[in-house]
RODO-2510 file (C-alpha; in nm, 4 decimals, decimal comma):
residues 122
     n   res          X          Y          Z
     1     x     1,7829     0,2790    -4,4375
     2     x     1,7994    -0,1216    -4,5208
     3     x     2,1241    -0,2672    -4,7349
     4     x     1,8091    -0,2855    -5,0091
     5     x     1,8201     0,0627    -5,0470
     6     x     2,1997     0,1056    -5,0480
     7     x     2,1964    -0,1054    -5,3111
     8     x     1,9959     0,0634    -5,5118
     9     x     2,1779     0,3795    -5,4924
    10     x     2,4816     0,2177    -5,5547
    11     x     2,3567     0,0468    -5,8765
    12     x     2,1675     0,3679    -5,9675
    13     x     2,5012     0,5915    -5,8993
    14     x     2,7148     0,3371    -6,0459
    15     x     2,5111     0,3688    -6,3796
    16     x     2,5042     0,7538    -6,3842
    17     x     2,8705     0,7633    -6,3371
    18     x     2,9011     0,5530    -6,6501
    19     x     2,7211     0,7893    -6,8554
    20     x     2,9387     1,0608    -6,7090
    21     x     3,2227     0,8912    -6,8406
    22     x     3,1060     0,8530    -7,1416
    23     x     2,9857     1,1889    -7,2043
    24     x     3,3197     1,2704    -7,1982
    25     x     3,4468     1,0314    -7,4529
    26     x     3,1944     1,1824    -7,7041
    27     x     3,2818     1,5371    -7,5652
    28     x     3,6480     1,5487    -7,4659
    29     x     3,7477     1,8640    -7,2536
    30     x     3,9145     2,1368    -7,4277
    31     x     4,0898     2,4329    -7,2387
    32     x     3,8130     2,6901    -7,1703
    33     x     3,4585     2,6300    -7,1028
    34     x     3,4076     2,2904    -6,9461
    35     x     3,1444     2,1900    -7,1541
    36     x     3,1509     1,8213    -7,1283
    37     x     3,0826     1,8883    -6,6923
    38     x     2,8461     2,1543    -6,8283
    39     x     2,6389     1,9207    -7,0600
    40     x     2,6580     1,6540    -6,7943
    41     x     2,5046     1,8681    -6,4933
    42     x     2,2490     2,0083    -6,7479
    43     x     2,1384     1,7003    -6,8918
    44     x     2,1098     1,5765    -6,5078
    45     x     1,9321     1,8476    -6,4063
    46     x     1,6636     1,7689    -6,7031
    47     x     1,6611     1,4113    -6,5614
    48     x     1,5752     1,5087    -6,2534
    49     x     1,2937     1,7086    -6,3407
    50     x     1,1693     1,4419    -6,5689
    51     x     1,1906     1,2066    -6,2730
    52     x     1,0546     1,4431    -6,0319
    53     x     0,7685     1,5341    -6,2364
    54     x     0,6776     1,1926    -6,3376
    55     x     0,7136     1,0803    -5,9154
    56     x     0,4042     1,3339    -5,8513
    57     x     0,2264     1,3090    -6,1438
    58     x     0,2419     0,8735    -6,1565
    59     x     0,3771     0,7682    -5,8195
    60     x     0,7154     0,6313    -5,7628
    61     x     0,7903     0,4284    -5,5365
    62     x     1,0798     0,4827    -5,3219
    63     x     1,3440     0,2048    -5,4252
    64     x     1,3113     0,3596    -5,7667
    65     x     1,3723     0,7012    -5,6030
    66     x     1,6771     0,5697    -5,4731
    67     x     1,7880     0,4115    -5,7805
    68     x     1,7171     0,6980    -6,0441
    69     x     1,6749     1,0326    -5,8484
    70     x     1,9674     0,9941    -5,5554
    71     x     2,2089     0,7414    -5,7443
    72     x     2,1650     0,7750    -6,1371
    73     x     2,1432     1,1793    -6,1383
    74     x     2,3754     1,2093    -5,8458
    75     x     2,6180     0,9747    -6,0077
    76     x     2,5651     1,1557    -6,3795
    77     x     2,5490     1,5048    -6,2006
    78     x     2,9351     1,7016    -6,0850
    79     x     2,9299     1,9389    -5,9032
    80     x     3,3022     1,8794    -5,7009
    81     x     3,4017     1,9133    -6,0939
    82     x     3,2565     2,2052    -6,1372
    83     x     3,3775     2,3534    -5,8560
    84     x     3,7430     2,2505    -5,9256
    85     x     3,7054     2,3647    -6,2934
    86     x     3,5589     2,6757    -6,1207
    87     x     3,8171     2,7442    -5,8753
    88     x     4,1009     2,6732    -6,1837
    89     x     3,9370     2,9281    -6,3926
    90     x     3,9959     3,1825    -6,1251
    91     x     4,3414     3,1115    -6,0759
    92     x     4,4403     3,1731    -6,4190
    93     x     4,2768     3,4877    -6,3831
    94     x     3,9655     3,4091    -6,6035
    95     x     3,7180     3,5853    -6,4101
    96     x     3,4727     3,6626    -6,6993
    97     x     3,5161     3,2827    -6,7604
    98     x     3,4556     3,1529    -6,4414
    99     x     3,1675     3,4114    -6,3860
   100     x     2,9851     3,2991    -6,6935
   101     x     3,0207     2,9087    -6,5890
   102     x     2,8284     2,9749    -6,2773
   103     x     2,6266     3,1889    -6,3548
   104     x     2,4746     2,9771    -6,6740
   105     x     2,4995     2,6471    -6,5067
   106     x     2,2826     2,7759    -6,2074
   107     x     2,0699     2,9684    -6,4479
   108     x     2,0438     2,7021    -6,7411
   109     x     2,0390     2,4285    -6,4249
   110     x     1,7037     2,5522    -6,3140
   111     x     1,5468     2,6011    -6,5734
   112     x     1,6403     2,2164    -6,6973
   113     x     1,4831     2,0925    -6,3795
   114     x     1,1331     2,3340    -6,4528
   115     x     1,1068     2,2338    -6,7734
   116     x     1,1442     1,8486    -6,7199
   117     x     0,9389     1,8930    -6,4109
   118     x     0,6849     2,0788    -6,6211
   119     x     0,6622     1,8700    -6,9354
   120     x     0,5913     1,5577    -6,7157
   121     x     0,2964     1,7731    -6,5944
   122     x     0,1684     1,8272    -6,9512
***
């Protein structure tokens, strides 16, 4: 690890946390499903498995790893929101809720990453 790659993280990280934020401006949060952390951690996953695709397929080098994979989708990505809209949901006794979150972020999640991984493939 050099101070060059911390940098990059934090510049990549720093980015993706912006377009977190606003994600959330054009997607306010309403009571019930989280969708603004839901389209966030989908539309990261799909990042990633542009990213990850396009690393094999073209060669990345690894400051750029840093910068997009580790600090732009880690920064755009939430999962400690997920898991405290997660744990909230259960509290109030939303268990079909909270079930349904979890289940189609994992589910939907996956997928995003295959098909980005796979159309950088292509």
């Amino acid at each position: 690890m050099t101070k060059l790659s911390l940098i990059y993280v934090f510049i990549g990280g720093g980015l993706g946390s912006v377009f977190r934020y606003m994600l959330g401006v054009f997607i306010p949060y309403k009571s019930g499903f989280p969708l603004t952390t839901f389209t966030a951690n989908i539309l990261a996953c799909l990042c990633l498995g542009l990213l990850l695709g396009y690393g094999i397929s073209k060669g990345m080098s690894d400051h750029l790893k840093l910068l997009l994979l580790t600090g732009f989708c880690g920064g755009f990505s939430t999962f400690s929101t997920f898991s405290g809209e997660t744990l909230e949901m259960f509290q109030q006794q939303q268990y079909g809720l909270a079930l349904s979150y979890v289940t189609l972020s994992l589910v939907i999640g996956m997928l995003a990453v295959w098909m980005g991984f796979w159309l950088m493939g292509r």
